[in-house]
N, C-alpha and C positions, 0 to 999 in steps of 0.2 A: 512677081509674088503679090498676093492680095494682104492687104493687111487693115487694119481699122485706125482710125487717127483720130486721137482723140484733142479739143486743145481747153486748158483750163485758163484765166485770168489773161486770158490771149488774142490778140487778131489776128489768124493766119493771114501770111502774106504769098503772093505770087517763089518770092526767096526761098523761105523756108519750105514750101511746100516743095519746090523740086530740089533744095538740098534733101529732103524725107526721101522722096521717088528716087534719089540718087543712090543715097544709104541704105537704100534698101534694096534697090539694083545689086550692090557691089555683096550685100549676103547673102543672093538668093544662090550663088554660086558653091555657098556650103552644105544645101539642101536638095536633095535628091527626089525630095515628093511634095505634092502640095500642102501646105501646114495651115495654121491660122498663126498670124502675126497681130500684136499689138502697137501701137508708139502714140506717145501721150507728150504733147509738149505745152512747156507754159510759164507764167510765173508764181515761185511760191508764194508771193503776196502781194499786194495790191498798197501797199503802205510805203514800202521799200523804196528808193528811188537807188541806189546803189551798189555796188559787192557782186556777190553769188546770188542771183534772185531768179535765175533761168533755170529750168528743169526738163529733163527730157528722159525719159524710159522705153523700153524697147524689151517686150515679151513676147518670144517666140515658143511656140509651143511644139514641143518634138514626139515623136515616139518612144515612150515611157520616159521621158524628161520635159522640163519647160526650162528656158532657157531667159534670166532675166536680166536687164542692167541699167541703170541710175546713174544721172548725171548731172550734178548742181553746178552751175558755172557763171562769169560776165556777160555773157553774151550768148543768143541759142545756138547759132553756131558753132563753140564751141562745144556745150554742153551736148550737142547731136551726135558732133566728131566723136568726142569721148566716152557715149554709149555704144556709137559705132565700133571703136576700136575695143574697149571690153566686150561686147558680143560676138565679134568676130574671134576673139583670143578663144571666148568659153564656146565657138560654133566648132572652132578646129579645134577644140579637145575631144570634144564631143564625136568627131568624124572618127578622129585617128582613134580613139577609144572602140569606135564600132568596124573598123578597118582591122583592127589586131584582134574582136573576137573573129570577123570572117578569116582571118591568117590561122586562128590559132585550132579556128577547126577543119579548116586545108589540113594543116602538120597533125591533124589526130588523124584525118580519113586516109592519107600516103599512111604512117609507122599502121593502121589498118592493116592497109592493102598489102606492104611489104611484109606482114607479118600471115598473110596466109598464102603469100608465095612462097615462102622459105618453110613453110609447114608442108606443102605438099612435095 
């Protein structure tokens, strides 16, 4: 998957960069066509020495949806894991939602078909 990486108040490091290639390896698996992806990581401030000061977001953009997620945490590690795992939660609603309209117009085109066999 292509995506664009963005980093704000940050040094990318060799780490994080393949935790990114990682997390984004393990979602390309919910997507069936090429997209455009986003992920922006960093710190919210430059003041801060402590806390939540790590940020990391992850927008994927779908057919007729975008798909986005936020993540303030200790560590970017963290805060990557935890966009990861909310995008993946919202990538497989997202599938199974487009899986049950293909289901649901299978079951129209059979009560169709079954319905102009029993006509003739």
């Amino acid at each position: 998957m292509k995506y664009k990486l963005l980093t704000t108040n940050f040094n990318m490091t060799p780490e994080v960069s393949r935790e990114i290639d990682e997390t984004m390896n393990k979602l390309e698996k919910f997507i069936d066509r090429p997209i455009q992806a986003w992920v922006e990581v960093g710190k919210t401030t430059e003041h801060h020495q402590k806390g939540e000061i790590y940020r990391a977001e992850i927008q994927i953009s779908l057919p007729g949806n975008s798909v986005r997620s936020t993540a303030v945490r200790e560590t970017i590690f963290e805060a990557i894991n935890e966009a990861e795992d909310d995008i993946e939660r919202r990538l497989k609603k997202y599938k199974g939602k487009k899986m049950d309209r293909i289901r649901k117009g299978a079951r129209f085109l059979k009560r169709l078909i079954n319905r102009r066999r029993h006509e003739k």
